[in-house]
Backbone bond lengths (Angstrom), bond angles and torsions (degrees), N, CA, C in turn:
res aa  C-N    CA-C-N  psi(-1)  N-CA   C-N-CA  omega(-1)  CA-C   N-CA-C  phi
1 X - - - 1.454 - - 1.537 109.74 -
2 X 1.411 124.26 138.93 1.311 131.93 -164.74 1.469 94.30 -73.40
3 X 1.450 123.32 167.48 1.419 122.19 -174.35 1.742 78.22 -124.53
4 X 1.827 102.24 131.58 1.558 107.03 173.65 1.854 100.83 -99.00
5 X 1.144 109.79 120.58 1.608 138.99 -178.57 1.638 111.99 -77.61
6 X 0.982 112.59 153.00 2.021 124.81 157.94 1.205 83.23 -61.19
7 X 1.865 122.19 140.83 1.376 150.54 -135.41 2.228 84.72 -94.94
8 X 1.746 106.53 -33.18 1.302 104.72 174.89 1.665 127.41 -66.53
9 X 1.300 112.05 -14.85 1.241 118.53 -166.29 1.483 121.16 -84.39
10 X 1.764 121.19 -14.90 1.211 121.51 -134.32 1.688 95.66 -129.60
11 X 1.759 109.14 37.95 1.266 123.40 155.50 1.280 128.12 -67.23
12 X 0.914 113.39 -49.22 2.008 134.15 -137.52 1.256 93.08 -153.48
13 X 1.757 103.11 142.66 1.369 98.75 138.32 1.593 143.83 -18.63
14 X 1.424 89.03 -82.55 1.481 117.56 162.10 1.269 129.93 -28.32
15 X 1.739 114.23 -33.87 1.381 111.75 170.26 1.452 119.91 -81.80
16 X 1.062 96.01 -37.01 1.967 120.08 -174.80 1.552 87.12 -58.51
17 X 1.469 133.14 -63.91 1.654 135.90 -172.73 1.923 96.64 -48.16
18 X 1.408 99.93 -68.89 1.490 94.33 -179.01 2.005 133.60 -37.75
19 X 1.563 77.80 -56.09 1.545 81.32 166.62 1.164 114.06 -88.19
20 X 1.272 161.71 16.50 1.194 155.32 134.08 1.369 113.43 -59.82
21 X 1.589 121.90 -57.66 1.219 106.05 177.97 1.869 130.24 -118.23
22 X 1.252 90.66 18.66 1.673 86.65 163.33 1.339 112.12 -153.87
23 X 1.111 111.09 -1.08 2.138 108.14 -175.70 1.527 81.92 -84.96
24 X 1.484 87.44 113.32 1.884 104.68 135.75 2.231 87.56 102.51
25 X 1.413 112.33 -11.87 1.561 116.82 164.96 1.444 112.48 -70.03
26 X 1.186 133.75 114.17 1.404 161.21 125.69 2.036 103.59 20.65
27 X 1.069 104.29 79.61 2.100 86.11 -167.07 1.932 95.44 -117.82
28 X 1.469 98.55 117.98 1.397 111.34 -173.40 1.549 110.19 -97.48
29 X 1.459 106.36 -11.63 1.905 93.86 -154.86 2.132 85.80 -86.48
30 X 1.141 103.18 162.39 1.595 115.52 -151.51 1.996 87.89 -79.07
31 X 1.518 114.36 -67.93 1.400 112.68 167.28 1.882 129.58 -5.04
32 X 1.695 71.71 -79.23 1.743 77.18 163.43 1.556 131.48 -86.02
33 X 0.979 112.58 20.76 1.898 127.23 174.00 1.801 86.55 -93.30
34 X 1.266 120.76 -66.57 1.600 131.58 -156.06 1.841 86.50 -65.87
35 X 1.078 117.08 -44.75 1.842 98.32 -166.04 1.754 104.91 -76.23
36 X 1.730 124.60 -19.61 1.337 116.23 145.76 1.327 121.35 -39.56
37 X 1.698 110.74 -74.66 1.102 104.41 -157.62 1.755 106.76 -71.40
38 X 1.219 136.71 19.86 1.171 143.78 163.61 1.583 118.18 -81.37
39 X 1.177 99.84 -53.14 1.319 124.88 168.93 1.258 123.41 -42.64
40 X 1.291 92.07 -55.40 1.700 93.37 -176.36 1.415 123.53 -98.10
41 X 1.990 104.85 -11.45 1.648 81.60 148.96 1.274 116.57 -94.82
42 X 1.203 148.84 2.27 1.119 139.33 165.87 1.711 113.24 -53.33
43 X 1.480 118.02 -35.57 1.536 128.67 161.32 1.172 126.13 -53.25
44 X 1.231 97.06 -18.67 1.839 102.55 167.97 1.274 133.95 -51.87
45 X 1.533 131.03 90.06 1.329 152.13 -176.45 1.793 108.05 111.56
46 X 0.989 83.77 -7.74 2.231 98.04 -176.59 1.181 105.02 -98.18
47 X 1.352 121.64 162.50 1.527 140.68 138.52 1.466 121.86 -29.12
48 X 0.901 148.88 149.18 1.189 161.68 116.55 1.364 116.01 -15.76
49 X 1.402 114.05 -59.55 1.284 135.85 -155.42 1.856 85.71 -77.08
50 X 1.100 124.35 -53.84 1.275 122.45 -179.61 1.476 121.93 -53.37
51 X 1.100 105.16 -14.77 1.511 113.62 166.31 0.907 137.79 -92.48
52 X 1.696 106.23 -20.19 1.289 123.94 161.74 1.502 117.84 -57.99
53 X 1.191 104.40 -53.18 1.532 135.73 -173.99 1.721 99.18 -50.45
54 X 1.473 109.91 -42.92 1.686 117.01 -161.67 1.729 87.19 -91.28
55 X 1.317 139.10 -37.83 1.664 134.60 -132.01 1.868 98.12 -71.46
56 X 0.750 105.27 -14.30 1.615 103.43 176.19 1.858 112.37 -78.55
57 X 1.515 90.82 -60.81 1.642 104.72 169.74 1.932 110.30 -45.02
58 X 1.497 103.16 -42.15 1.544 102.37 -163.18 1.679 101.46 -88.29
59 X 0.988 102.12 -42.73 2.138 85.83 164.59 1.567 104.59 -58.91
60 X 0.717 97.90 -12.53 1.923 71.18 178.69 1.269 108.52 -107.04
61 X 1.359 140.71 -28.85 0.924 125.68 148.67 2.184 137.57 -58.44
62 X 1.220 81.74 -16.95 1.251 86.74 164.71 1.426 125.65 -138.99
63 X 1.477 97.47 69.40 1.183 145.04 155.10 1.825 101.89 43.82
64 X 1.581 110.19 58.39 1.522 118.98 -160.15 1.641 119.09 48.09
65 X 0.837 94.56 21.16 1.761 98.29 178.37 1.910 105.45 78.71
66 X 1.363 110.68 33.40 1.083 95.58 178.82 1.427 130.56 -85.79
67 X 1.711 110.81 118.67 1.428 94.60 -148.70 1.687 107.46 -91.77
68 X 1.400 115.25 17.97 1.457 106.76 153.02 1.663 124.21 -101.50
69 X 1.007 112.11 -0.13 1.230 124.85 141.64 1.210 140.41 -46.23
70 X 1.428 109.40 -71.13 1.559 158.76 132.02 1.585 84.36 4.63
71 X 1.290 111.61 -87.54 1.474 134.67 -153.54 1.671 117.01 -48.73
72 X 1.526 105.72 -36.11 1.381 153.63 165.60 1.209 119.42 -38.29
73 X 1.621 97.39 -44.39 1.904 99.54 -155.46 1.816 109.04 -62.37
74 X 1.215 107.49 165.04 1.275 145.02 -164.48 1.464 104.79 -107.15
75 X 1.791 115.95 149.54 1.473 88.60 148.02 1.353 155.23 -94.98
76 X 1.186 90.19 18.56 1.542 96.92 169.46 1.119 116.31 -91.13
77 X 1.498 136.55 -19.96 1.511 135.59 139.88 1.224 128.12 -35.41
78 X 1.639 111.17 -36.64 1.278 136.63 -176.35 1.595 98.07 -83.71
79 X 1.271 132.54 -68.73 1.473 127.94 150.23 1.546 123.77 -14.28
80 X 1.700 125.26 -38.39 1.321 117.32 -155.89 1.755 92.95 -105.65
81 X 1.313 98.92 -22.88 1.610 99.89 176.56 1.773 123.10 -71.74
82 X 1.330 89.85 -30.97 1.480 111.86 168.76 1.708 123.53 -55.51
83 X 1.555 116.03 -26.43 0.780 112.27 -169.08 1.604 103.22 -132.96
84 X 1.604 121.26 20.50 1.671 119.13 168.68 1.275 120.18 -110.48
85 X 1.524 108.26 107.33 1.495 144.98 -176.03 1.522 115.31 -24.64
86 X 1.486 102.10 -32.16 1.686 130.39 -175.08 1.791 112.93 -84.35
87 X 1.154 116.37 -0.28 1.455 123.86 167.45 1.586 122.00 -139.19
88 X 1.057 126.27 160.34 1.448 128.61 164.48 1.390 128.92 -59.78
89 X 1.403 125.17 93.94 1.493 140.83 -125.86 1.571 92.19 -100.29
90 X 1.165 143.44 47.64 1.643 143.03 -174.68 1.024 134.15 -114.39
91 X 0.967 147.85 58.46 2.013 167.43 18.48 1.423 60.63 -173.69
92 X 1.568 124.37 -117.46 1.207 138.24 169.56 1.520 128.78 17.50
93 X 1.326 114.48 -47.61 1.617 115.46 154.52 0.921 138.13 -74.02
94 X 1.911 115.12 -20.22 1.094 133.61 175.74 1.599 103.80 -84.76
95 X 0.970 134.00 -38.04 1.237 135.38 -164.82 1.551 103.43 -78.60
96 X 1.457 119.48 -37.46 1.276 122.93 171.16 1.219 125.32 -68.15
97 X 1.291 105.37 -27.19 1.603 110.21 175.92 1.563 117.21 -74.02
98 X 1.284 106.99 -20.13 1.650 112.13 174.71 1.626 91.87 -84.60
99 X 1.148 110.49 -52.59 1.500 91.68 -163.64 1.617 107.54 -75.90
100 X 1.445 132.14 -13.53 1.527 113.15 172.75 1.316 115.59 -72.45
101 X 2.010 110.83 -33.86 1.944 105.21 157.12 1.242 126.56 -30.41
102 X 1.549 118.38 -62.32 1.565 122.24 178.01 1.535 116.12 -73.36
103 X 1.155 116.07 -0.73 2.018 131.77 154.13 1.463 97.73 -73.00
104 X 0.714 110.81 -82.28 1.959 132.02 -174.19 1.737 101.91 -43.80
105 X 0.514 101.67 -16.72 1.633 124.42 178.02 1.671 117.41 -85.79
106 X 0.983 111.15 -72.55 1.399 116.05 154.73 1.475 141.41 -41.08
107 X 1.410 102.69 -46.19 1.073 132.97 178.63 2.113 96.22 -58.26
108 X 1.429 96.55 -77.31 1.562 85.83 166.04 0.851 134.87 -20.08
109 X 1.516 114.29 -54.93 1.612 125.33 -171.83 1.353 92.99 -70.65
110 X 1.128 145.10 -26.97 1.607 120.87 -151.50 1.815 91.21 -111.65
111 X 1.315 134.49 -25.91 1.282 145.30 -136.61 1.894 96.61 -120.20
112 X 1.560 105.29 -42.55 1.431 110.64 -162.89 1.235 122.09 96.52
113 X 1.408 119.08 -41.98 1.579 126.58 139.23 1.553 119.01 -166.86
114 X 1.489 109.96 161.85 1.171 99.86 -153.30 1.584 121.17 -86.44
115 X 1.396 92.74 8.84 1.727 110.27 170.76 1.666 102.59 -71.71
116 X 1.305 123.10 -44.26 1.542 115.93 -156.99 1.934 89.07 -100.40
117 X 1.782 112.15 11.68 1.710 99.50 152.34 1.091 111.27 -95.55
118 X 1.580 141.41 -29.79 1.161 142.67 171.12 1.223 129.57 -63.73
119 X 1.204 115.73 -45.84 1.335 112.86 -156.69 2.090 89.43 -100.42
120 X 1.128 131.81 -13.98 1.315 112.92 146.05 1.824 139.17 -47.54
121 X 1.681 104.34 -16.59 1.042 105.80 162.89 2.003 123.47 -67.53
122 X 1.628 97.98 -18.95 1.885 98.36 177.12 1.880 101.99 -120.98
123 X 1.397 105.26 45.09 1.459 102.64 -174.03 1.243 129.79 55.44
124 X 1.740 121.37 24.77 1.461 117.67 -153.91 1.838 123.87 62.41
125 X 1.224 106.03 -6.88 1.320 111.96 -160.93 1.656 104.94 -122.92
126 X 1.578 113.85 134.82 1.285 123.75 -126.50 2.127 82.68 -95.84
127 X 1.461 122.56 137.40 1.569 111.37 164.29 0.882 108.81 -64.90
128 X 1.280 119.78 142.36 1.862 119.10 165.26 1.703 83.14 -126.83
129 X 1.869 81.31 124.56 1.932 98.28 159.47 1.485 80.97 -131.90
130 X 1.462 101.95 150.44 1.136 119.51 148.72 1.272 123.25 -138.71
131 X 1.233 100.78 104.02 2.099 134.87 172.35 1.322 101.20 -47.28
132 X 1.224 111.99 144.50 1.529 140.22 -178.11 1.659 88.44 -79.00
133 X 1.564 107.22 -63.27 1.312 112.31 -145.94 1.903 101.58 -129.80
134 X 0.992 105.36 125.28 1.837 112.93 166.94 1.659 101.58 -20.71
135 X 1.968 116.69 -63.40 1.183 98.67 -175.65 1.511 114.86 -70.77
136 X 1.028 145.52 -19.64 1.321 123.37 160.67 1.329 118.47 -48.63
137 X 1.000 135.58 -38.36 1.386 132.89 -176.05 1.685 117.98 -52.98
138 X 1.607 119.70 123.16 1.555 119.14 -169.13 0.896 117.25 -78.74
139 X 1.729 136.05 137.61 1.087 128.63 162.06 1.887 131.61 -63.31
140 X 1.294 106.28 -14.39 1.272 136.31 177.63 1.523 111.36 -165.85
141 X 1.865 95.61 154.14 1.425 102.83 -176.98 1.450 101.71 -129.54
142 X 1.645 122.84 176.95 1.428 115.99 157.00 1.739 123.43 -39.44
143 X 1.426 89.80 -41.34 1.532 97.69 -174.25 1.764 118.33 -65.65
144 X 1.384 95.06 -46.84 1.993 93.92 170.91 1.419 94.97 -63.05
145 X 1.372 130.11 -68.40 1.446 113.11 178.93 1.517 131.03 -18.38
146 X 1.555 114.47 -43.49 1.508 105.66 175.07 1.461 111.24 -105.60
147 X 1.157 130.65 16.89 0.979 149.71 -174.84 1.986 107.68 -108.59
148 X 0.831 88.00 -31.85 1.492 94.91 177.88 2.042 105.50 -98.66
149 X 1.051 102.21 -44.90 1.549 101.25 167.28 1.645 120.42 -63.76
150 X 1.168 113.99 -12.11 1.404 127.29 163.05 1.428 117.13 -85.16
151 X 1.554 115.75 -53.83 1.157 86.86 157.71 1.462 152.69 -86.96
152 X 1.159 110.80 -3.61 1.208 108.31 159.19 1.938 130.83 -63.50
153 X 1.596 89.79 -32.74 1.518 100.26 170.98 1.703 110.86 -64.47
154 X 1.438 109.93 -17.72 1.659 116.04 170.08 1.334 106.07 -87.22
155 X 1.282 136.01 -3.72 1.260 137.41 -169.14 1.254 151.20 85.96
156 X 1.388 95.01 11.01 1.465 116.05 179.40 1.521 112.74 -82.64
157 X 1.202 107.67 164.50 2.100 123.26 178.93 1.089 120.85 -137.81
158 X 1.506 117.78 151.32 0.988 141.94 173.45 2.152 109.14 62.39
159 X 1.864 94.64 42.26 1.321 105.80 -162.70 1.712 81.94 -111.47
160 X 1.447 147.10 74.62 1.384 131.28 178.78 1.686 100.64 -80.08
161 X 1.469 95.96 -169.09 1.641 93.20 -166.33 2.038 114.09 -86.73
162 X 1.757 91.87 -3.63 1.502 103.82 164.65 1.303 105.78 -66.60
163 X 1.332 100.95 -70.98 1.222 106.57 -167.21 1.561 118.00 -31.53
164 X 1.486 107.27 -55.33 1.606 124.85 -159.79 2.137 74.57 -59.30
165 X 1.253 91.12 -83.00 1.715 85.55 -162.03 1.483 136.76 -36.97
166 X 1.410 98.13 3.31 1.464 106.02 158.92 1.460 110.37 -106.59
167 X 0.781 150.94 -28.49 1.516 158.37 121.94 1.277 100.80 16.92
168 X 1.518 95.30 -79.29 1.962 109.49 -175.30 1.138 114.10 -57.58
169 X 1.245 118.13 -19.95 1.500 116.66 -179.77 1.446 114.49 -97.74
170 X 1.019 115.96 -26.43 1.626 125.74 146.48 0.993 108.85 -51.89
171 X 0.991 146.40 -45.14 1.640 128.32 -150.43 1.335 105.66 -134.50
172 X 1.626 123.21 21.54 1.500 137.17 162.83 1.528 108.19 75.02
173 X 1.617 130.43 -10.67 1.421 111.48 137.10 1.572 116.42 17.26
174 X 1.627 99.49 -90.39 1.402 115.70 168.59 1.318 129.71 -131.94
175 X 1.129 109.51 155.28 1.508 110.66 -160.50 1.572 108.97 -108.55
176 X 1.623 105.29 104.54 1.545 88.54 -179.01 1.508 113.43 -121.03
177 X 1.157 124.23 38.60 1.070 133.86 162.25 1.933 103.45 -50.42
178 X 1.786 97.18 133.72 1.554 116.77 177.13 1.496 107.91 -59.93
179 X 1.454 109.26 151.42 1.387 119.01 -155.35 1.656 82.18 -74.52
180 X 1.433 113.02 -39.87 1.635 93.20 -169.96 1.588 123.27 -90.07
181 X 1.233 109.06 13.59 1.524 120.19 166.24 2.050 111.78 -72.77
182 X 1.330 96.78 167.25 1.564 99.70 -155.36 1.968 106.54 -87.26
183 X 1.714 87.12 -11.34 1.405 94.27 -177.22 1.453 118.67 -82.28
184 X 1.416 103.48 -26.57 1.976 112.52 167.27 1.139 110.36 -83.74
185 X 1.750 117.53 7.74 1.338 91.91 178.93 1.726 120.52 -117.84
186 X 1.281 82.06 19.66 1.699 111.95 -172.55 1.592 99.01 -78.26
């Protein structure tokens, strides 16, 4: 039996894998929180789908998302990233991504980790909307709004309140999978 998907998912392979197994799933361990929020600003002005396409190439270039690594880089790291065909090559994203590691970083230190700073913004407890229709679905809410003004006041970039709200929806924040998809109906 065909599995019926959110109307976004049912491009690619790649999307159907994505939304099948982690858009809109609950993800606490800190690693994979930091390669979201990498992810999705790196999507900033792009596709999605293009990131999909790159996310294999870009963990390996950035060293599994390790964000003490990350934190680390050099410029000649900064130099070698600049010039591999297999990631999103944009001085500006790259530079942010080192500096949201040493954000993400802090944040630990002050928080314990940066899963139990985030996900205190939805009580630990995941939104469930479920949209009639794709266009109902928000590109931002009040909540990425102060959520994104926080982090930037922590020091992070290129985190706007899109961005953040796809974030959350990445990383089950909130769950906006379509009421008639198979994943809201679990």
């Amino acid at each position: 039996m065909e599995r019926i998907r959110c109307d976004w998912a049912n491009g690619t392979e790649l999307e159907e894998k994505y939304h099948d197994e982690e858009w809109g799933t609950a993800e606490h361990e800190d690693q994979k929180l930091f390669e979201m929020l990498t992810l999705e600003s790196m999507q900033a002005g792009l596709s999605w789908s293009t990131i999909l396409k790159k996310r294999e190439t870009l963990t390996s270039a950035y060293d599994q998302f390790d964000y003490v690594k990350i934190a680390e880089y050099t410029q000649e790291k900064i130099d070698a990233l600049l010039v591999d065909p297999g990631i999103i090559r944009n001085k500006l994203k790259i530079n942010a991504t080192i500096n949201n590691a040493q954000a993400f970083m802090k944040i630990q230190a002050e928080y314990g980790s940066f899963d139990r700073f985030i996900w205190a913004y939805v009580d630990r407890e995941t939104i469930k909307n479920r949209w009639n229709n794709i266009k109902e679905v928000p590109s931002s809410t009040e909540l990425s709004d102060k959520i994104s003004k926080d982090l930037k006041k922590k020091g992070f970039k290129f985190l706007g309140t899109t961005t953040v709200y796809a974030f959350m929806q990445a990383t089950g924040m909130v769950d906006d999978h379509l009421a008639h998809c198979f994943k809201a109906l679990k």
